[in-house]
N, CA, C and O atoms as a Maestro MAE file, in Angstrom:
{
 s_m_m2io_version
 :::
 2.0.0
}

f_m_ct {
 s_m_title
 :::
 protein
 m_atom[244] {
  # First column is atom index #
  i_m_mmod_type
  r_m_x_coord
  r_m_y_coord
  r_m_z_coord
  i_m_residue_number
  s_m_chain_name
  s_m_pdb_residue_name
  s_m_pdb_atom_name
  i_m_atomic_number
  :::
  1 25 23.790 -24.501 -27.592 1 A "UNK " " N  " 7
  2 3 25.015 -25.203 -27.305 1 A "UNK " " CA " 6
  3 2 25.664 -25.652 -28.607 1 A "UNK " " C  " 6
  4 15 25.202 -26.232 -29.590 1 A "UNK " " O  " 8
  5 25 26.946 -25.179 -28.290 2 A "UNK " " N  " 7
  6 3 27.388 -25.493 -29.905 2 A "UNK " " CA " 6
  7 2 28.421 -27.084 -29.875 2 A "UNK " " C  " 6
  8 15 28.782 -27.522 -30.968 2 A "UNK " " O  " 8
  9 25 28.684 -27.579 -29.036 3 A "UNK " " N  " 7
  10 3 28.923 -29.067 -28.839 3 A "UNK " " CA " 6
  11 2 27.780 -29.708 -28.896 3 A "UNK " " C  " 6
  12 15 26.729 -29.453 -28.308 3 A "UNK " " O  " 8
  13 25 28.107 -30.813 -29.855 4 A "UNK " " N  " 7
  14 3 26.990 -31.722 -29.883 4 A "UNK " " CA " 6
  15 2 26.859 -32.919 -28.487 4 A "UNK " " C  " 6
  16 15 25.779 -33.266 -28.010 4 A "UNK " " O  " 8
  17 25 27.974 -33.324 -28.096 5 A "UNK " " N  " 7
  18 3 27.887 -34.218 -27.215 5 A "UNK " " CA " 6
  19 2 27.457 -33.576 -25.833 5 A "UNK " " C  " 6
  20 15 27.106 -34.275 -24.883 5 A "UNK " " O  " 8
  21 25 27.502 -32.420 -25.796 6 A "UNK " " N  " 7
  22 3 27.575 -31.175 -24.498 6 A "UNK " " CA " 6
  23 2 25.507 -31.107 -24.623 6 A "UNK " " C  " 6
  24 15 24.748 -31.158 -23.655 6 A "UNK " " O  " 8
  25 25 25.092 -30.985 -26.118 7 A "UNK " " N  " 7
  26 3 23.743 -30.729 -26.314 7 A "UNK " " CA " 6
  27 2 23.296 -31.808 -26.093 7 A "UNK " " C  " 6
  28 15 22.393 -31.766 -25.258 7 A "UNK " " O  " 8
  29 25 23.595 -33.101 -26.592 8 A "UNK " " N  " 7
  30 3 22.366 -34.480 -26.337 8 A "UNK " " CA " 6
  31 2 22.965 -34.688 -24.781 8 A "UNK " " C  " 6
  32 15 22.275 -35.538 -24.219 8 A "UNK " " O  " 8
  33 25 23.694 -34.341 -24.184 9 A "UNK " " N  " 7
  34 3 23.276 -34.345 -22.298 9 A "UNK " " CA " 6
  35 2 22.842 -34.104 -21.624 9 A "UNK " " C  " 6
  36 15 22.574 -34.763 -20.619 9 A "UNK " " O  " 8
  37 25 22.475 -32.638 -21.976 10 A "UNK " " N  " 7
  38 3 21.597 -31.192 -21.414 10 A "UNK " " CA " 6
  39 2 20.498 -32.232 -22.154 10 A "UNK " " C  " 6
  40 15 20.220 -33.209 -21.458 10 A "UNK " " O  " 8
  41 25 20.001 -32.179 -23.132 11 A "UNK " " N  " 7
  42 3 18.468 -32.488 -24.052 11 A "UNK " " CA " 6
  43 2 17.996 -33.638 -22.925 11 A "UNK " " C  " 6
  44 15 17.014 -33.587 -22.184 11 A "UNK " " O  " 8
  45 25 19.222 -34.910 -23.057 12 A "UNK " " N  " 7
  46 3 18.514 -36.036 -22.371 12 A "UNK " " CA " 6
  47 2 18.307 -35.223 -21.096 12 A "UNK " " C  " 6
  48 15 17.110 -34.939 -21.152 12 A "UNK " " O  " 8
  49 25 18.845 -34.644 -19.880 13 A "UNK " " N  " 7
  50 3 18.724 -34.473 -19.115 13 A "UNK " " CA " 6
  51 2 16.853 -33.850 -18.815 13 A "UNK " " C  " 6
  52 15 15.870 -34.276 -18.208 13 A "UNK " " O  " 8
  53 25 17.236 -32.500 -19.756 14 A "UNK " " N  " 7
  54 3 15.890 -31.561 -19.729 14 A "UNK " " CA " 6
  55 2 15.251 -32.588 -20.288 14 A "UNK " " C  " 6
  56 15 14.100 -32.321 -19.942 14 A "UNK " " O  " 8
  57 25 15.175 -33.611 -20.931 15 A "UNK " " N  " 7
  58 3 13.565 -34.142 -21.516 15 A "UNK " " CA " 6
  59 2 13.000 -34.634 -20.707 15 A "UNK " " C  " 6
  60 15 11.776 -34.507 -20.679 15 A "UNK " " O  " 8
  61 25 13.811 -35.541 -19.536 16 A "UNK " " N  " 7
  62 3 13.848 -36.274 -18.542 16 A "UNK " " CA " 6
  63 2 13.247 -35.700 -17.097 16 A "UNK " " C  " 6
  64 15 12.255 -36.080 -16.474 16 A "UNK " " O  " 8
  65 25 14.258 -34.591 -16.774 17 A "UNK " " N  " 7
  66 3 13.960 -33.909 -15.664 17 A "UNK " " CA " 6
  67 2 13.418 -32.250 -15.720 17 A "UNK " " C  " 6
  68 15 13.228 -31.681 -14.645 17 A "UNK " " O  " 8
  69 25 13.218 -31.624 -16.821 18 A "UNK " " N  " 7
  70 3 13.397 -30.603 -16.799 18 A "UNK " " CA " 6
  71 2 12.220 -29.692 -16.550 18 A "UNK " " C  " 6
  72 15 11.311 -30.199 -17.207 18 A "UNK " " O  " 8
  73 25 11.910 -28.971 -16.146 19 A "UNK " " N  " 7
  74 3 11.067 -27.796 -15.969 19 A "UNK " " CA " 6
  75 2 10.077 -27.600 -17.251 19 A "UNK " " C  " 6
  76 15 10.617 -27.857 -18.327 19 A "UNK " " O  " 8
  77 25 9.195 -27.333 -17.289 20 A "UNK " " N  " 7
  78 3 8.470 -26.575 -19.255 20 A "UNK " " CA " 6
  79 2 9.170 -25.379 -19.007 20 A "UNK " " C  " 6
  80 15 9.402 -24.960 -20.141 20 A "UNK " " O  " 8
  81 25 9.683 -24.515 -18.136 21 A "UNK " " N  " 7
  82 3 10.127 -23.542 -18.732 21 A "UNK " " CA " 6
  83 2 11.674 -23.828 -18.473 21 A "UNK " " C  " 6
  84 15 12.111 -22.761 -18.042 21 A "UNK " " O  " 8
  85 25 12.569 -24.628 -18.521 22 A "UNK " " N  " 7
  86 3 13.901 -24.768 -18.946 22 A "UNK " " CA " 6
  87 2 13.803 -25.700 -20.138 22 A "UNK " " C  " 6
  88 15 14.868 -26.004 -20.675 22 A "UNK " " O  " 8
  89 25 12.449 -26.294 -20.726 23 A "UNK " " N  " 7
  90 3 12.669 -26.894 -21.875 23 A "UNK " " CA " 6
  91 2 12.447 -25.815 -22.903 23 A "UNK " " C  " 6
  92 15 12.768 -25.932 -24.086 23 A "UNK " " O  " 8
  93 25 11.848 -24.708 -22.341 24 A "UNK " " N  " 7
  94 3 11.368 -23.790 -23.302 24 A "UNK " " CA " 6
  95 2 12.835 -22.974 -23.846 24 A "UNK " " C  " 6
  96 15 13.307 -22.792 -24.968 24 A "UNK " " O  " 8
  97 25 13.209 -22.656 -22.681 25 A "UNK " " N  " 7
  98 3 14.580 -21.940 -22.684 25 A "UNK " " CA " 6
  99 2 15.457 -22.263 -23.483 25 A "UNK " " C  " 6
  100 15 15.838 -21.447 -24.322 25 A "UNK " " O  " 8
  101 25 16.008 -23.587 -23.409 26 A "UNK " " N  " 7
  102 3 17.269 -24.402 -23.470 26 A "UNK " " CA " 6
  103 2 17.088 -24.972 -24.424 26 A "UNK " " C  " 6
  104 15 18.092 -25.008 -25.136 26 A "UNK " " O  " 8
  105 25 15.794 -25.732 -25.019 27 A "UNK " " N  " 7
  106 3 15.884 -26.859 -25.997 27 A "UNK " " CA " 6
  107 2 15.205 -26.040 -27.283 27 A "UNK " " C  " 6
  108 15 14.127 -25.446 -27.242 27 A "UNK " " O  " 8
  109 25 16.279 -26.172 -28.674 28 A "UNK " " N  " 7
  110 3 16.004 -25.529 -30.227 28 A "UNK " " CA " 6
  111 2 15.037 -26.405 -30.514 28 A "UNK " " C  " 6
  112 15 15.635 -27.465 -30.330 28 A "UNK " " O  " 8
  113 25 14.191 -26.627 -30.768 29 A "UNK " " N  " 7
  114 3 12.937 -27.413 -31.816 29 A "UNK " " CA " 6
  115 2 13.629 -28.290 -33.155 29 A "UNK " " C  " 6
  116 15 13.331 -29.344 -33.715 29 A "UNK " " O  " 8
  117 25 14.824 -27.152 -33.362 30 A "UNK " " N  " 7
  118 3 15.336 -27.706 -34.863 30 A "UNK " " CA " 6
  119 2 16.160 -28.912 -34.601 30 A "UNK " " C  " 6
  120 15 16.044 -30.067 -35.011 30 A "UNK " " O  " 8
  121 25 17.252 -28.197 -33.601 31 A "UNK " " N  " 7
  122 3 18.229 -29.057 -33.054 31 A "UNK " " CA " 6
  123 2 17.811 -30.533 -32.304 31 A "UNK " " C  " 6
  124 15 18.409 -31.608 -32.286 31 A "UNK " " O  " 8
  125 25 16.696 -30.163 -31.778 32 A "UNK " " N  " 7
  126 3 16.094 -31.474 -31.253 32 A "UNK " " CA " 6
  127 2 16.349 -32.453 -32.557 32 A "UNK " " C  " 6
  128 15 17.263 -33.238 -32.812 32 A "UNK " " O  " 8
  129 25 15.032 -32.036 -33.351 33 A "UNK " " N  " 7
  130 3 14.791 -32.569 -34.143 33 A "UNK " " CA " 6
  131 2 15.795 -33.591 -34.806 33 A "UNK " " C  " 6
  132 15 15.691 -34.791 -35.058 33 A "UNK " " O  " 8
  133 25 16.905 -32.583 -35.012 34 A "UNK " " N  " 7
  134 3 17.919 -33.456 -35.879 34 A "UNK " " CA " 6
  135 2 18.972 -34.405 -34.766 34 A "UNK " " C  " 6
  136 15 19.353 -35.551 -35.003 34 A "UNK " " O  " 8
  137 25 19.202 -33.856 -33.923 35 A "UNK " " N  " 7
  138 3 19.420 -34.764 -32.581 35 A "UNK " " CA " 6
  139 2 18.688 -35.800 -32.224 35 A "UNK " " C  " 6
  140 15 19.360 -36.741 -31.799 35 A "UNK " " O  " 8
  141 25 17.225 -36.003 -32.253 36 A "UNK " " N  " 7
  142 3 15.842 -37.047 -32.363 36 A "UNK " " CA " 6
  143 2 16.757 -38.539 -31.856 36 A "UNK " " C  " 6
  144 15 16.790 -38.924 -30.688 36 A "UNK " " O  " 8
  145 25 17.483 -39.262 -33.054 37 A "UNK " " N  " 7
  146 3 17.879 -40.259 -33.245 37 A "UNK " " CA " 6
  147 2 19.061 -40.714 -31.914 37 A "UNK " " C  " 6
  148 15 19.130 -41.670 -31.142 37 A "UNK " " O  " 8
  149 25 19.777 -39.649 -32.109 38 A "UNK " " N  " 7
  150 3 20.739 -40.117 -30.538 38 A "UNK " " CA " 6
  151 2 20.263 -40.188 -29.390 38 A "UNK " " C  " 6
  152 15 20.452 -41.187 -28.696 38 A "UNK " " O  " 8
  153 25 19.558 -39.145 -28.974 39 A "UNK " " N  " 7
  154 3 18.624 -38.946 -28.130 39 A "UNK " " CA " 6
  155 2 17.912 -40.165 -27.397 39 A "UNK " " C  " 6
  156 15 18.148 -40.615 -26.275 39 A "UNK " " O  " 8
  157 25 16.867 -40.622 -28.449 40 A "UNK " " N  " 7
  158 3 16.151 -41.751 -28.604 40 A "UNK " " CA " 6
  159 2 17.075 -43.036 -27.677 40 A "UNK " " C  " 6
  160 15 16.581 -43.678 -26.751 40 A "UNK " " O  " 8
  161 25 18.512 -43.199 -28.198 41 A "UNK " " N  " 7
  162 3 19.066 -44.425 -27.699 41 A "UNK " " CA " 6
  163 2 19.933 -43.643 -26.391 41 A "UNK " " C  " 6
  164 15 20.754 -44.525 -26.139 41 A "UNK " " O  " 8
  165 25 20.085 -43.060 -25.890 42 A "UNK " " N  " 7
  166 3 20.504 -42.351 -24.849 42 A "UNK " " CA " 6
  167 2 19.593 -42.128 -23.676 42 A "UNK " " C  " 6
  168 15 20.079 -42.013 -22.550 42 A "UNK " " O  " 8
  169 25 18.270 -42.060 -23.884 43 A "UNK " " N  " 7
  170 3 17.092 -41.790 -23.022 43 A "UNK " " CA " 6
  171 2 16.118 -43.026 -22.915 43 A "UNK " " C  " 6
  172 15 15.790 -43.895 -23.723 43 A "UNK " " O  " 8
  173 25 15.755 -42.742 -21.483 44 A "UNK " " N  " 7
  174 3 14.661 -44.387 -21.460 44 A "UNK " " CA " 6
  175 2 13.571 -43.893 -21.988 44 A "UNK " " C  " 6
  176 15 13.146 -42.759 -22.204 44 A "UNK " " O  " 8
  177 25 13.082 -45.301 -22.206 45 A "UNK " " N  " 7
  178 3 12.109 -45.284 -23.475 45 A "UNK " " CA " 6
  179 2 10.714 -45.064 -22.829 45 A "UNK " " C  " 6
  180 15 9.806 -45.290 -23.628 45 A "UNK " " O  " 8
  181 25 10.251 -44.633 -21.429 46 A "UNK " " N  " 7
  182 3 9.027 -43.886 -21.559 46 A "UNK " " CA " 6
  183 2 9.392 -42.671 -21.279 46 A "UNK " " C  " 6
  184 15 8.531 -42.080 -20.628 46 A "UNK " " O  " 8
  185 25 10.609 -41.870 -21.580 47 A "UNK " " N  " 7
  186 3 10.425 -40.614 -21.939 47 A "UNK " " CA " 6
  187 2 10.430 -39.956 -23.278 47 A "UNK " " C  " 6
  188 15 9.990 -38.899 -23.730 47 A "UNK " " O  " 8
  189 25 11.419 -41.478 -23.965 48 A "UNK " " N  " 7
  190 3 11.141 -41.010 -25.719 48 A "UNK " " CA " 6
  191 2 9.439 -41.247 -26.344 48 A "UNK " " C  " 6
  192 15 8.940 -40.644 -27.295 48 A "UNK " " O  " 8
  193 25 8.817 -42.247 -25.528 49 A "UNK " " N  " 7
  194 3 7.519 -42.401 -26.030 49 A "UNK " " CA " 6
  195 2 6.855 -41.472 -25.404 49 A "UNK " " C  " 6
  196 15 6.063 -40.919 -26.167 49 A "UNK " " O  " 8
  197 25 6.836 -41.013 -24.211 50 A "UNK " " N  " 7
  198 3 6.491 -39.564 -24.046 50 A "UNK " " CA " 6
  199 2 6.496 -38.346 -25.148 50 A "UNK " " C  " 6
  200 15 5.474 -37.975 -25.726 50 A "UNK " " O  " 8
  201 25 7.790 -37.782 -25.353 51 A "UNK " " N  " 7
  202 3 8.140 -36.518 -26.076 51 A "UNK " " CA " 6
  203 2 7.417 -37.130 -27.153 51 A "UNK " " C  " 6
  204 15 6.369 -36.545 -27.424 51 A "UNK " " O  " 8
  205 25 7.669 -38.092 -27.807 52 A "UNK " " N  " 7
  206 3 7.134 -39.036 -29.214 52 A "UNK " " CA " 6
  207 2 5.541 -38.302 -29.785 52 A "UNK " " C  " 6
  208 15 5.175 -37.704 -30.797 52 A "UNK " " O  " 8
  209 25 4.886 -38.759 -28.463 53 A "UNK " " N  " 7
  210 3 3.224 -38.792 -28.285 53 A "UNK " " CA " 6
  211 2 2.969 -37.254 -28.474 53 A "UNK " " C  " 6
  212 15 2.251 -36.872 -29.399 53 A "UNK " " O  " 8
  213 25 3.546 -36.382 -27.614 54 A "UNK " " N  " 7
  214 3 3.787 -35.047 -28.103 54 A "UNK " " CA " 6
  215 2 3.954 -34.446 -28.945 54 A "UNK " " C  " 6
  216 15 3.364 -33.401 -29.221 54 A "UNK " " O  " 8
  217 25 5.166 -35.204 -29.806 55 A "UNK " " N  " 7
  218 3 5.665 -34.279 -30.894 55 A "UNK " " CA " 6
  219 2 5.701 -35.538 -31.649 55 A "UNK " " C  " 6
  220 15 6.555 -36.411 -31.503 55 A "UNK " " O  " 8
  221 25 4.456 -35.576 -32.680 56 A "UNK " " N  " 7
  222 3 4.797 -36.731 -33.605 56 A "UNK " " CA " 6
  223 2 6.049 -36.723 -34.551 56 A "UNK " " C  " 6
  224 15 6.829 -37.635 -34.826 56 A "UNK " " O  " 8
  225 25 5.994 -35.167 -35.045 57 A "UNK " " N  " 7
  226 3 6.777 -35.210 -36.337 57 A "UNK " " CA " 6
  227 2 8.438 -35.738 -36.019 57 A "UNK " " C  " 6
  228 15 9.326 -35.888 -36.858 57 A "UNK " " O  " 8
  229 25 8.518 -35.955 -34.547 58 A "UNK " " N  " 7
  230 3 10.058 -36.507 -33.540 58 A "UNK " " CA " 6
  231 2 9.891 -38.327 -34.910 58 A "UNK " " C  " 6
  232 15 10.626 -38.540 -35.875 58 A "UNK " " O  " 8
  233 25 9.273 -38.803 -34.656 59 A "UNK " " N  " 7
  234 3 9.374 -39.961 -35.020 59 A "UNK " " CA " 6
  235 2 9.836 -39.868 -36.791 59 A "UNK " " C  " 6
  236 15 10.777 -40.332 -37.434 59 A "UNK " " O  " 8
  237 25 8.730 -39.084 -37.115 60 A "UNK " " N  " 7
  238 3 9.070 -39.045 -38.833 60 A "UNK " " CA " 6
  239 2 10.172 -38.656 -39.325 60 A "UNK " " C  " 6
  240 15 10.624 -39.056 -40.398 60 A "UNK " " O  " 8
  241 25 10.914 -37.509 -38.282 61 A "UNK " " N  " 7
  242 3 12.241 -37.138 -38.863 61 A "UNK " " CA " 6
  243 2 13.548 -37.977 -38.309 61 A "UNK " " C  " 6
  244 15 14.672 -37.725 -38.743 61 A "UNK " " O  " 8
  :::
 }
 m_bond[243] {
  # First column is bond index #
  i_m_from
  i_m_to
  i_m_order
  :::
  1 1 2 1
  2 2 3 1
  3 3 4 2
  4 3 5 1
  5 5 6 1
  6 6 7 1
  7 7 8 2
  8 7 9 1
  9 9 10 1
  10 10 11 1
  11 11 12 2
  12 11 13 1
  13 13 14 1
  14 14 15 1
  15 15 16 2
  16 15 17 1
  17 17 18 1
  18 18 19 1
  19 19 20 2
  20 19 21 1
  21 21 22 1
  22 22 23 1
  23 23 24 2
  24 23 25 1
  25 25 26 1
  26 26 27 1
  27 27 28 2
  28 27 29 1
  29 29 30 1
  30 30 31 1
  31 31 32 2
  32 31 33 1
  33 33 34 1
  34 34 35 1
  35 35 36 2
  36 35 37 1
  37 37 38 1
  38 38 39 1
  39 39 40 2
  40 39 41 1
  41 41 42 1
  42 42 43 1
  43 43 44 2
  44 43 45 1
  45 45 46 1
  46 46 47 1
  47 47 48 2
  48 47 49 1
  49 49 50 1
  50 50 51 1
  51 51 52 2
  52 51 53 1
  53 53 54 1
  54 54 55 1
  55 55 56 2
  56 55 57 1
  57 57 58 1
  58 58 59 1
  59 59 60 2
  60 59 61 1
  61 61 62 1
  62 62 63 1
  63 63 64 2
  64 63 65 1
  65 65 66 1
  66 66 67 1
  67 67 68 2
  68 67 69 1
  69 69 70 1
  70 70 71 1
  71 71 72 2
  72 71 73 1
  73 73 74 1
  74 74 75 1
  75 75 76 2
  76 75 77 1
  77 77 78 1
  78 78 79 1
  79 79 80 2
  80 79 81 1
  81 81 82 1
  82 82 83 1
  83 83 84 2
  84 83 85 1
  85 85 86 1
  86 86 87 1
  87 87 88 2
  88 87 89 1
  89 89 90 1
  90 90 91 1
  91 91 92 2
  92 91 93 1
  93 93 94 1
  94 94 95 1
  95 95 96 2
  96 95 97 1
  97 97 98 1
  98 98 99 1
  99 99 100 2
  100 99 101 1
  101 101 102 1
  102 102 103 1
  103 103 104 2
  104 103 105 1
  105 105 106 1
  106 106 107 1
  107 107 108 2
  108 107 109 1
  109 109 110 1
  110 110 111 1
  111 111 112 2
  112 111 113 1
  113 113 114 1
  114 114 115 1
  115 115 116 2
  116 115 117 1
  117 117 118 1
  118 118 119 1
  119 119 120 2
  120 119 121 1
  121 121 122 1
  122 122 123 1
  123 123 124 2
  124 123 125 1
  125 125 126 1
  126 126 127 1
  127 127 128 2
  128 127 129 1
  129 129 130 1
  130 130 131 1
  131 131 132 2
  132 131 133 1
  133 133 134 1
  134 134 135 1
  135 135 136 2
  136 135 137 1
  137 137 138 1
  138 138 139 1
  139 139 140 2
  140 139 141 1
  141 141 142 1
  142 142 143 1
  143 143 144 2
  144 143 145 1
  145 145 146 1
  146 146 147 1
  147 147 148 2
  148 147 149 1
  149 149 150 1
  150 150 151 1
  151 151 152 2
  152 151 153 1
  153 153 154 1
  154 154 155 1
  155 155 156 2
  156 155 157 1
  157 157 158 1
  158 158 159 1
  159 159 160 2
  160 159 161 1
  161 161 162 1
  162 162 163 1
  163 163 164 2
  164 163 165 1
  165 165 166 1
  166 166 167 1
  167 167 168 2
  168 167 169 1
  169 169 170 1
  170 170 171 1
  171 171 172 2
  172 171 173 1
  173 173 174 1
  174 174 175 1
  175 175 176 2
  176 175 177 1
  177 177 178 1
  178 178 179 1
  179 179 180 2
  180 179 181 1
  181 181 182 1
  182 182 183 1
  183 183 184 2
  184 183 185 1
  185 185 186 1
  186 186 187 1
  187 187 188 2
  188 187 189 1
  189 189 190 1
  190 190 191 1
  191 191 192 2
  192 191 193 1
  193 193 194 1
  194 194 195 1
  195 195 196 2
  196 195 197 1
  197 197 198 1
  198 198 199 1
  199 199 200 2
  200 199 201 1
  201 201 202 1
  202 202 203 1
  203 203 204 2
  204 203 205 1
  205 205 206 1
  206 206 207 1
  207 207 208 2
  208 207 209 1
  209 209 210 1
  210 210 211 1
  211 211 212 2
  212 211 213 1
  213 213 214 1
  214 214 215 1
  215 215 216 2
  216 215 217 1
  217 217 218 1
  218 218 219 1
  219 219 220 2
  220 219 221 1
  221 221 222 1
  222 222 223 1
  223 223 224 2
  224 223 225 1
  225 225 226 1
  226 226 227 1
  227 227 228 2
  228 227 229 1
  229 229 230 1
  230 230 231 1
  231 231 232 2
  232 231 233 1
  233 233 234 1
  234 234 235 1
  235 235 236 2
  236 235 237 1
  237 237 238 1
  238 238 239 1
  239 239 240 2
  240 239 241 1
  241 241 242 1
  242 242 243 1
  243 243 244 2
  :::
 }
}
């Protein structure tokens, strides 16, 4: 998705509700990544401490 505001909706959505295989599909690793921070305040916080616990390097970047 080449809108950013179009991508952290879909992201919150899929982190939230989404399938493993529509997160697989849909969500860039990179783009997350650098998205991380909006994300974070857009999404409730036991799904960011979820993905978090998962993917440490989410927090460091």
């Amino acid at each position: 998705m080449g809108d950013p505001g179009e991508r952290l909706t879909l992201y919150c959505l899929l982190l939230d509700c989404g399938q493993r295989d529509d997160i697989i599909r849909y969500v860039n690793a990179a783009l997350l990544r650098q998205d991380w921070p909006p994300i974070r305040r857009l999404t409730a916080r036991r799904v960011t401490q979820l993905w978090e616990r998962q993917l440490p390097d989410l927090v460091a970047g």
